[in-house]
C-alpha positions in Angstrom: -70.2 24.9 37.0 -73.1 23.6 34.9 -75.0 27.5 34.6 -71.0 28.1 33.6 -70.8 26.0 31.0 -74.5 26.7 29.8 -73.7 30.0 29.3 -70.3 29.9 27.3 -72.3 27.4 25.0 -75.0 29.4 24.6 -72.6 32.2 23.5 -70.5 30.4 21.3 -70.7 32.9 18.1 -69.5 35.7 20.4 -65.7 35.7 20.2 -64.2 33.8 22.8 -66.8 32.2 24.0 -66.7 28.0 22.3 -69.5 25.1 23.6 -68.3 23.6 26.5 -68.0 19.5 26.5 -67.9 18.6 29.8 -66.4 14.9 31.3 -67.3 14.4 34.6 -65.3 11.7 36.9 -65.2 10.9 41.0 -61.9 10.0 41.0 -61.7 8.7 45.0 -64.7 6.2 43.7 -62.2 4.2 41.5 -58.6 2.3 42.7 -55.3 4.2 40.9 -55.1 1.2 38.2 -58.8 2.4 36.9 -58.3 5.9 36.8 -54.2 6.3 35.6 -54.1 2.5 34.0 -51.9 -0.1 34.9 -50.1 -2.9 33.4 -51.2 -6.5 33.9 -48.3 -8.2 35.8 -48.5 -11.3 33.8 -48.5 -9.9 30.2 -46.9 -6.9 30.8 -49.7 -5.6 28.2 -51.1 -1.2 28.9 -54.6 -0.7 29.6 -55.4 3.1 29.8 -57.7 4.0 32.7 -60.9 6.4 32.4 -58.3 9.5 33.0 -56.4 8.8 30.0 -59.4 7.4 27.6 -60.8 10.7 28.7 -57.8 12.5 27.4 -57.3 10.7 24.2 -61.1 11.5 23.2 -60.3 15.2 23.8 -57.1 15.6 21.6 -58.7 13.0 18.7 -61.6 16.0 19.1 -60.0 18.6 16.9 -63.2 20.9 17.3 -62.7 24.2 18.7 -65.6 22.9 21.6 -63.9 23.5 25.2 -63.3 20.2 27.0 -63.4 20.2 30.6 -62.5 17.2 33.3 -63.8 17.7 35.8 -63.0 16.0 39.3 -65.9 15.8 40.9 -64.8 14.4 44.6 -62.7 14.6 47.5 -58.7 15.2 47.0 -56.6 12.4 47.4 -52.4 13.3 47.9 -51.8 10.0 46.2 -54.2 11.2 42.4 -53.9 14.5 42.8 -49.8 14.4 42.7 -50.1 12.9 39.3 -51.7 15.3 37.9 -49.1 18.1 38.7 -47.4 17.9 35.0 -50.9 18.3 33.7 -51.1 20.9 35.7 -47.9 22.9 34.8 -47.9 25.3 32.1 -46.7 22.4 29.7 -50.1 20.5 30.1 -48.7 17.0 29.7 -50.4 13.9 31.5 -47.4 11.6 32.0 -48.6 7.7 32.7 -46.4 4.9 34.1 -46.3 3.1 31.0 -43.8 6.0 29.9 -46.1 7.7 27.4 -47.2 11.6 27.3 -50.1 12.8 26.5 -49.8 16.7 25.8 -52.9 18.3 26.4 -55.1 21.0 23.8 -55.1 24.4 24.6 -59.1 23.5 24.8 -58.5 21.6 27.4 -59.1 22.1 30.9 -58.8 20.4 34.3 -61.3 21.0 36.3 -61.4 20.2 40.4 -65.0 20.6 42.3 -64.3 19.7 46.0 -65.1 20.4 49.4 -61.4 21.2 50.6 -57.8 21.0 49.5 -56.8 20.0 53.3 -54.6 16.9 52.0 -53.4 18.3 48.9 -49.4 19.8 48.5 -48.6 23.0 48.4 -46.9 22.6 45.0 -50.6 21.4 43.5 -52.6 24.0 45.0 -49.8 26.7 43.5 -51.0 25.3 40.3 -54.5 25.7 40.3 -56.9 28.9 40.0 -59.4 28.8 43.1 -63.1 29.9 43.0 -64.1 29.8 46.3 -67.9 30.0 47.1 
């Protein structure tokens, strides 16, 4: 992934290659509140987590430079089924504080794991596999 993006950098004035920003995060090292966000129970106050602070840097980025998030980590079926509408042709990370975040089309999701054994069929229908 990182000779990958080294190389589409390196080639950015050759049409349509862009530099490649890359945000790296091991989702299964953090609780769903960290990663998604979560509301505090007492205040009822939002506090994105890294997933959509992540997100918000990309789309205030409005460079041409390809973003990619990658997941560096095993697959969970509980954060991985979240991220089906980002997956979708629509490219819109819904939280559960109601708000959508719609995705550039320099964005890119990114998964580098081991196995998909836990993951749904309708989330592995989603994503392009490079197997190696």
């Amino acid at each position: 992934l990182r000779t990958l993006k080294k190389a589409m950098t390196r080639l950015k004035l050759i049409p349509p290659f862009q530099k490649v920003q890359e945000f790296t995060l091991n989702p299964k090292s953090v609780t769903m509140g960290q990663l998604y966000g979560e509301s505090d129970p007492l205040t009822r106050e939002w506090t994105d987590g890294i997933l959509p602070q992540i997100v918000r840097e990309c789309i205030d980025d409005n460079t041409k430079t390809k973003k990619w998030v990658v997941f560096d980590g095993p697959v969970d079926a509980l954060w991985i089924e979240n991220l089906n509408t980002v997956l979708d042709d629509n490219k819109k990370l819904c939280l559960v504080s109601g708000e959508i975040l719609q995705l550039t089309p320099h964005m890119t999701m990114v998964f580098e794991v081991e196995d998909l054994a836990v993951a749904s069929p309708a989330t592995v229908s989603r994503c392009g596999m490079v197997y190696m």
